[in-house]
C-alpha positions in Angstrom: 0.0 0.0 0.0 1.4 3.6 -1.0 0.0 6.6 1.0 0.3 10.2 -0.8 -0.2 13.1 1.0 -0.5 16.6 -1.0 0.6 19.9 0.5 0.8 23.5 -0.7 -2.4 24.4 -1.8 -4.1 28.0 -1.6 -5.6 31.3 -2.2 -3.8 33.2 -4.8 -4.2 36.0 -7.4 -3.8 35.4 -11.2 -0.8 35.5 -12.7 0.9 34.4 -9.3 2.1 31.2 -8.2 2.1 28.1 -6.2 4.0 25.3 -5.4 2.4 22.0 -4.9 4.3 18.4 -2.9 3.0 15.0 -2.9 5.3 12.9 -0.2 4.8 9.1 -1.0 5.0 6.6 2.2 4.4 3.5 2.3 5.4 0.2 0.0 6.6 2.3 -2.9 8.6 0.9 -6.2 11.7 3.0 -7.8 9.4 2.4 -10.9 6.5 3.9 -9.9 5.2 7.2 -12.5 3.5 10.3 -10.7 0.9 11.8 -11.6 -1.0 15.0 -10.8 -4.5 15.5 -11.4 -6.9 18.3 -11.2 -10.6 18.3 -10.6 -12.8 21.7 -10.6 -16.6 21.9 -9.1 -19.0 19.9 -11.8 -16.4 18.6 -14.0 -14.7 15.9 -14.6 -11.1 14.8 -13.2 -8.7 15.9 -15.7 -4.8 15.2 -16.9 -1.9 17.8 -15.6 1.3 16.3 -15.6 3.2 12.8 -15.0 6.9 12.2 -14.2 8.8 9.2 -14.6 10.5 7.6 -11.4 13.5 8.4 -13.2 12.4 12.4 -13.7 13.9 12.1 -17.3 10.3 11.8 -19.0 7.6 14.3 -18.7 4.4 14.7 -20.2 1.6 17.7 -19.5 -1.7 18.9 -20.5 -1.8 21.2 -23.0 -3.4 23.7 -20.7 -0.5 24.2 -18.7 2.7 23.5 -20.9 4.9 26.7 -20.4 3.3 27.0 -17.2 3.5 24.4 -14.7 6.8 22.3 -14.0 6.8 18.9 -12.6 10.0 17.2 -10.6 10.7 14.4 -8.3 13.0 13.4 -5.5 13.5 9.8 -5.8 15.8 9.7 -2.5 13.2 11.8 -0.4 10.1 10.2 -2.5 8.4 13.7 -3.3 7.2 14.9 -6.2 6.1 18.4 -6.8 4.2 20.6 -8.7 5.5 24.4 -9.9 2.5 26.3 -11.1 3.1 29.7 -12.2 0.8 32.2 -14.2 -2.2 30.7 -12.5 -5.0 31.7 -14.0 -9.0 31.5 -12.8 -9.7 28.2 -14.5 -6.9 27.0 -12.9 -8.9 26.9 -9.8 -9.3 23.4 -8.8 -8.6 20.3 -6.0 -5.2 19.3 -7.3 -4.7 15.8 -6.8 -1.3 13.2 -7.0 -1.6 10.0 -8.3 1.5 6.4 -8.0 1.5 4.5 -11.6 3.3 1.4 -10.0 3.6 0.2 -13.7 5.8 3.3 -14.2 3.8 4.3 -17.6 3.3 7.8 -18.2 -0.3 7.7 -18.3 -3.0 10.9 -18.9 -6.0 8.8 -17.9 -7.0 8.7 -13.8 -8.4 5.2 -14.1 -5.4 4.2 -14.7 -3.6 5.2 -11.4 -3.3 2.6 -8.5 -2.7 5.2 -5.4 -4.1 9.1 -5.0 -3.9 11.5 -2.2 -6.4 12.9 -0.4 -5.9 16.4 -2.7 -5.4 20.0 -1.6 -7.6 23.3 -3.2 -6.0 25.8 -5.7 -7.9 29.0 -5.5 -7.0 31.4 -8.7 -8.8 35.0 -8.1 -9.4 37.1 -10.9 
């Protein structure tokens, strides 16, 4: 069993920033991929970014590409979540996910392990 706690979640004002950590306890694999997720009032739970155990392979929504910046710490089993020119419809519950299969996936069914999430408030 992996546990995944988030952290770093908040109020902020567009165009500012905020810096999200997942810490990973628990029976975790070096080839586990992270994931994070986002989920916003009435819709569904959607893609962000995913990070190989390795932190040599990346992949991220289109939505935040040039925006957000996802990295790991094997040795300290964190990974974390740089979000910068937040915007509004950024606002969301911002969740990390373990792969143990270590494939980069986009899809949240996918994911064997999630955190309990923390809230990302953009003001316009």
């Amino acid at each position: 069993q992996v546990q995944l706690v988030e952290s770093g979640g908040g109020l902020v004002q567009a165009g500012g920033s905020l810096r999200l950590s997942c810490a990973a306890s628990g029976r975790t694999y070096s080839n586990y991929a992270m994931g994070w997720f986002r989920q916003a009032p009435g819709k569904e739970r959607e893609f962000v970014a995913v990070i190989a155990w390795s932190g040599r392979r990346l992949v991220y929504a289109d939505s935040v590409k040039g925006r957000f910046t996802v990295s790991r710490d094997s040795a300290k089993n964190t990974v974390a979540l740089q979000m910068n020119s937040l915007q509004p419809e950024d606002t969301a519950v911002y969740y990390c996910a373990a792969e143990k299969d270590g494939l980069l996936r986009t899809t949240s069914s996918t994911y064997d392990y999630w955190g309990q999430g923390t809230q990302v408030t953009v003001s316009a």
